[in-house]
N, C-alpha and C positions, 0 to 999 in steps of 0.2 A: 648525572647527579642533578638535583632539583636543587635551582637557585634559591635565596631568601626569598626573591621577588616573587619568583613561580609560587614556592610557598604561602604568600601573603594573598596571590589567584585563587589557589585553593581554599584557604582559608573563607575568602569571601564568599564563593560559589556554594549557592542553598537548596539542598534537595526541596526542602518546603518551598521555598519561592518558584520552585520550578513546578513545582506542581500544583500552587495555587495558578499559574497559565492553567495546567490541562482542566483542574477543574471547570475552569471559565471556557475553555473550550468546548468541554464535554458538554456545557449546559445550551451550548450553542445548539447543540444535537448534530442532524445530518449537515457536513460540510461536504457535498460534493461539486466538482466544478463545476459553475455556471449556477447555482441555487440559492437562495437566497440566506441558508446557512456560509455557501463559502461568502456573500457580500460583508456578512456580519465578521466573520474572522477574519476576511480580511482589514474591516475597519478596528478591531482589535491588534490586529499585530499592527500596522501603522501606531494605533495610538501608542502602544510599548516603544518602536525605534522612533519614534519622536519624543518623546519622552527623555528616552539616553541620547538625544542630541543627535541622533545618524543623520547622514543624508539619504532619504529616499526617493530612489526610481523606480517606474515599474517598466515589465515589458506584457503588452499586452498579447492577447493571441484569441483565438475563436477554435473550438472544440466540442465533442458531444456530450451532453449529460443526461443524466437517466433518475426522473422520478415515476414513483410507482405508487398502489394503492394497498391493503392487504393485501394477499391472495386468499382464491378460497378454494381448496381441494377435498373434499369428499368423499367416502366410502358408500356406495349406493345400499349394499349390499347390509350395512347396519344405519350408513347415516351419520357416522359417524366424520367430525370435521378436524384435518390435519393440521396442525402448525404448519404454516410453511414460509420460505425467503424466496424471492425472485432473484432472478441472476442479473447483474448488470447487462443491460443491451438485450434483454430479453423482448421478445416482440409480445403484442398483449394477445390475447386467445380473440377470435369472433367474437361479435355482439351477443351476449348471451353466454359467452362460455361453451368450453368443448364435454359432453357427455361422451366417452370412448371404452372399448377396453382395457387394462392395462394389461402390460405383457411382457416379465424378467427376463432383459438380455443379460444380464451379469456385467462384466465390462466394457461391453459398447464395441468392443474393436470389429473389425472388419467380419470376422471367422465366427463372432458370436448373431450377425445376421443371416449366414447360409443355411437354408430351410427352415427359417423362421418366418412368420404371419405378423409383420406389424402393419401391412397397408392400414390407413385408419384407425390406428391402434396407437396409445400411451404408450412409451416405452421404461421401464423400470430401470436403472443404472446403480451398481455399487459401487462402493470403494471401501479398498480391506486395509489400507496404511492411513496414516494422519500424517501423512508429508504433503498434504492438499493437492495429490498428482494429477488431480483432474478440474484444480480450480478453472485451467482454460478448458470454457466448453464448446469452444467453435467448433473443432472436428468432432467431434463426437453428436456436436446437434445435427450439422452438415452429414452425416454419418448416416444416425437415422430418419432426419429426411428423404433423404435417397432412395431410405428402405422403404418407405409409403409413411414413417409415422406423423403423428401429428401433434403430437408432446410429448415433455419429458418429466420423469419425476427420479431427482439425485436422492440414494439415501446416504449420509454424511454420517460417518463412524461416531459422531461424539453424540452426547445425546439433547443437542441443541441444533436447527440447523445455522448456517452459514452463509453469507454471498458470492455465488462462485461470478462468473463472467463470462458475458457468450463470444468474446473477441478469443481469438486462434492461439494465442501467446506467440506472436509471432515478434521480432523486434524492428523490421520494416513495415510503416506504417502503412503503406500501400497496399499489405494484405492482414490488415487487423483483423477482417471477416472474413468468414471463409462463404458462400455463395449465399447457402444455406441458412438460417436461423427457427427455432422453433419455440414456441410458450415452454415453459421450463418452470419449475418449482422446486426448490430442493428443501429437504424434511428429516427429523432428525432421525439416529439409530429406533429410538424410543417411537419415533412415528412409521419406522419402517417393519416394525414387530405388528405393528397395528394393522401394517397395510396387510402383509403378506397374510396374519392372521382372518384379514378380510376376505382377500382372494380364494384362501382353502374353503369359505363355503359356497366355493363353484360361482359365483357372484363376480365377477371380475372388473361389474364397469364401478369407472370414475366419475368424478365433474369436477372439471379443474377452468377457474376461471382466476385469470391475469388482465392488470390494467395497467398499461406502463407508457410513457412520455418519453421518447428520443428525439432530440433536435438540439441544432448546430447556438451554444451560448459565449459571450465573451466572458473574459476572468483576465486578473494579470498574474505575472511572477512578479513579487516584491522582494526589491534588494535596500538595503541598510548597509550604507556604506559609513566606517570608522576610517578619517584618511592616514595614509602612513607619513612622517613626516621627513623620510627619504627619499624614500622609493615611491610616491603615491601612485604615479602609473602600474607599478605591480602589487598583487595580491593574493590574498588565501583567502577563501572560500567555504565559511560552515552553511551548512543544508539541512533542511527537514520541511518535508509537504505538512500542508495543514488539511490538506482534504481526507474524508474516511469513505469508507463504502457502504456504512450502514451507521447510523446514533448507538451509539453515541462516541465512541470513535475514541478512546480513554487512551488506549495503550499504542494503537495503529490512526493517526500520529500524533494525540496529545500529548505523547511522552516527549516522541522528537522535538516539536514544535515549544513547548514547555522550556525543555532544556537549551532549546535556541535562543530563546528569550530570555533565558537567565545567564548563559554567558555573553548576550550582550550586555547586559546590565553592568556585568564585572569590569569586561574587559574596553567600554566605552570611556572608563575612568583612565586607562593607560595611553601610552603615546609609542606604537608600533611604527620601527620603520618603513613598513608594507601599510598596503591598505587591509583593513579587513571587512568581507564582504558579508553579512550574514544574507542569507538568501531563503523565501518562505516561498517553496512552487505549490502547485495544486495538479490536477489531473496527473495524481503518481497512481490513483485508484483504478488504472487500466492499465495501458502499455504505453505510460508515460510522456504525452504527446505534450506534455508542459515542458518538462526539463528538454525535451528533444526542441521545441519551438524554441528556448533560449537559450540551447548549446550552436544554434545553427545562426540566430539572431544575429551571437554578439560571437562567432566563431573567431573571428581571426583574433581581436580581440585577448578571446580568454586563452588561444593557444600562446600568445605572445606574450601576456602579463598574468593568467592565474597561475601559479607556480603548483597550487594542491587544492585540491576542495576533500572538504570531512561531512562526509552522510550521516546521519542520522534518524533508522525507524524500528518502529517497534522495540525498546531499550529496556523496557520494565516489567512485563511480563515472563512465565515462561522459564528453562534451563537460561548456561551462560551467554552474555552477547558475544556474535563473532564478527568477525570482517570475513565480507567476501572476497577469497583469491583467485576465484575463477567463475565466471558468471556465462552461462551456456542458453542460447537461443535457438529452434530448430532451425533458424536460417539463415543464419549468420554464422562466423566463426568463432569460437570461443574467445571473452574480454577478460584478456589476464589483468591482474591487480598488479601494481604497481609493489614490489617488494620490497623497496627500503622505506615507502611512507609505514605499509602495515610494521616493519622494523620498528619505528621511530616511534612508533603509537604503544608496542607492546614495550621497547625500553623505559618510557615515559609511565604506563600505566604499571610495571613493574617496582620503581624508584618509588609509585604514592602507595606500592601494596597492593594494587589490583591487578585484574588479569581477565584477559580475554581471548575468546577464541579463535580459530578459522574453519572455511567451510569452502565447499563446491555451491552454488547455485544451480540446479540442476533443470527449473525452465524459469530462465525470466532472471531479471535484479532488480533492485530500486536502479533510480535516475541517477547514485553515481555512476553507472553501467555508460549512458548517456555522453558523459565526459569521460572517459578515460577512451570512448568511442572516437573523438573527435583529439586526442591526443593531449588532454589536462590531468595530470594524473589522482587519482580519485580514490579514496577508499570508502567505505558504509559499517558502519556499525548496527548490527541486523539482529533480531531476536526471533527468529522467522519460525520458531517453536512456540508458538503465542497458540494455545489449548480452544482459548474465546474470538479467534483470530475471524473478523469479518461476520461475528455476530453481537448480539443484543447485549450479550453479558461483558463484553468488551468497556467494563464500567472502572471509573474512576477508584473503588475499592481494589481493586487488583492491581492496583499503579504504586508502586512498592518509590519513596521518595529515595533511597539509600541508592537505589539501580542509577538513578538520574543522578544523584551527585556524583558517584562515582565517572558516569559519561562525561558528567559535564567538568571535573576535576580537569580529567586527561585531555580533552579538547582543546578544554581552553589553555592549556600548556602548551598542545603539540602546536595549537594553531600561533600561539606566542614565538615557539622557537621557530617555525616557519616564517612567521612575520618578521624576523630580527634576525635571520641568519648572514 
């Protein structure tokens, strides 16, 4: 049953407040780690937990980030010029750009290279589902490097493209890359009708030319600390990255970040016997070498005194939000969720009239993956069916305020009764 006080939480939590953050987010554009959109948001979210009195600390770390220029990909054969997206960690083409054939392996796997010619050759890649099962493109670039190719072009089901990633999805950082990396562009359904339409007049070559920046930058994780006025050494833990993978970054994670900042707002006004941690990482836009740098930082720490941390990404877009209950990595063992937090969250979200899902993750999780890794127990609240998901359209219009109140209702409750148990 929901107390008067929980009541009076809910009451005050404002979908609009929470989405005048993302808008200011969103205008920031590209926040990815180490770039001077993530400096700017990060001096935005300081200035918000300053504002509600928190304490902040940061934990710093040094990681890769990735700016790029257009691309420009080509149809020789009309001339005609593709839309296209560069994959994160994509290496750039030779000075001048690669002129090549191109040449449809369908899905990339092992059995669609025997007795096929791509020595020096483009290689063409589909995908027939929108479950994004090939956002990781390490193996598959490593794949057709092997075979001789010398680029790649993704066509992407929707008919916009998207940013996939050249890192392996792997959840040991030690093999983020796979040996391999190749220039890559990926192009929408609409641009792939174009291509193939190219290729039938016997014409096959391309020109595909990529400019892209990889190198090692520093960022911090910023925590806002509310002290608990019993218990201050122990805590609860609300999460949401502010980094995106491409501008303007609306819904993946202006929503999260949005609604992190609006139940500080709330719950800075209360006097929690726990401390409460709000926490803003960045570099989630890869295999999450943020949350992992400050699960391992402040390890003993957070096994000893955080009692729960609540994720937070992607909430507004899209079908229902779920929690992950089982989050699966090819190299690691599968990281069960914690069942009586996701309990607690659906009894809670039940009692204001909402309701939310569960799900399998089926490669990869957000960063509560991270912590429930290191033994804090962790849930996420995931929208991971986001349609504009890691492209252009990923705009402030599609950020439904009503999806963030409701997030931010139930949070800021569960995170109350965790704080006060």
């Amino acid at each position: 049953m929901v107390t008067d006080f929980e009541l009076s939480l809910q009451r005050q939590i404002s979908g609009l407040k929470a989405l005048s953050h993302v808008r200011e987010l969103a205008k920031i554009g590209y926040r990815f780690v180490g770039t001077q959109g993530d400096k700017d948001s990060i001096k935005y979210i300081k200035d918000q937990f300053k504002a509600y009195g928190l304490e902040i600390k940061e934990t710093p770390f040094r990681t890769l980030t990735f700016e790029d220029e257009k691309p420009l990909l080509k149809l020789l054969s009309t001339g005609e010029e593709l839309e296209g997206v560069v994959p994160l960690f994509s290496p750039s083409t030779p000075a001048g750009g690669v002129e090549a054939d191109a040449v449809l392996v369908g899905d990339g796997q092992e059995e669609d290279y025997r007795g096929a010619d791509v020595q020096g050759k483009i290689v063409i890649l589909t995908e027939e589902t929108l479950g994004y099962s090939k956002f990781w493109l390490g193996t598959f670039a490593d794949r057709a490097g092997r075979a001789g190719a010398v680029g790649m072009i993704f066509i992407h089901p929707m008919p916009w493209p998207y940013r996939m990633s050249m890192e392996a999805g792997n959840s040991n950082l030690e093999n983020r890359f796979c040996e391999r990396k190749l220039p890559a562009i990926c192009i929408s359904a609409v641009g792939g009708l174009k291509l193939m339409h190219g290729l039938s007049t016997g014409n096959c070559k391309v020109y595909m030319e990529t400019k892209t920046l990889i190198e090692e930058r520093e960022s911090v994780i910023i925590s806002g600390f509310l002290k608990g006025t019993e218990f201050p050494e122990e805590r609860v833990g609300i999460l949401a990255h502010r980094d995106n993978a491409i501008a303007p970054g609306a819904n993946d994670n202006g929503s999260g970040t949005g609604t992190l900042l609006e139940i500080a707002r709330v719950l800075c006004r209360a006097k929690p016997k726990r401390t409460l941690e709000f926490i803003s990482t960045t570099a989630e836009e890869d295999a999450t070498p943020g949350a992992w740098t400050y699960c391992h930082v402040h390890k003993a720490d957070l096994v000893k005194n955080m009692k729960a941390l609540l994720d937070m990404d992607m909430i507004s877009v899209g079908g229902i939000v779920k929690q992950v209950e089982r989050g699966e990595w090819p190299d690691c063992d599968p990281i069960i969720h914690p069942d009586w937090l996701m309990k607690m969250v659906d009894e809670v979200a039940a009692d204001l009239g909402y309701g939310f899902g569960r799900m399998t993750a089926a490669w990869g999780v957000p960063e509560e993956g991270r912590f429930n890794q290191i033994g804090v127990p962790a849930t996420v609240f995931w929208g991971a069916d986001d349609p504009y998901y890691h492209s252009i359209h990923d705009t402030i219009d599609k950020v439904n305020p009503n999806s963030l109140k409701a997030l931010g209702d139930t949070i800021a409750i569960v995170a109350w009764r965790l704080a006060n148990q």
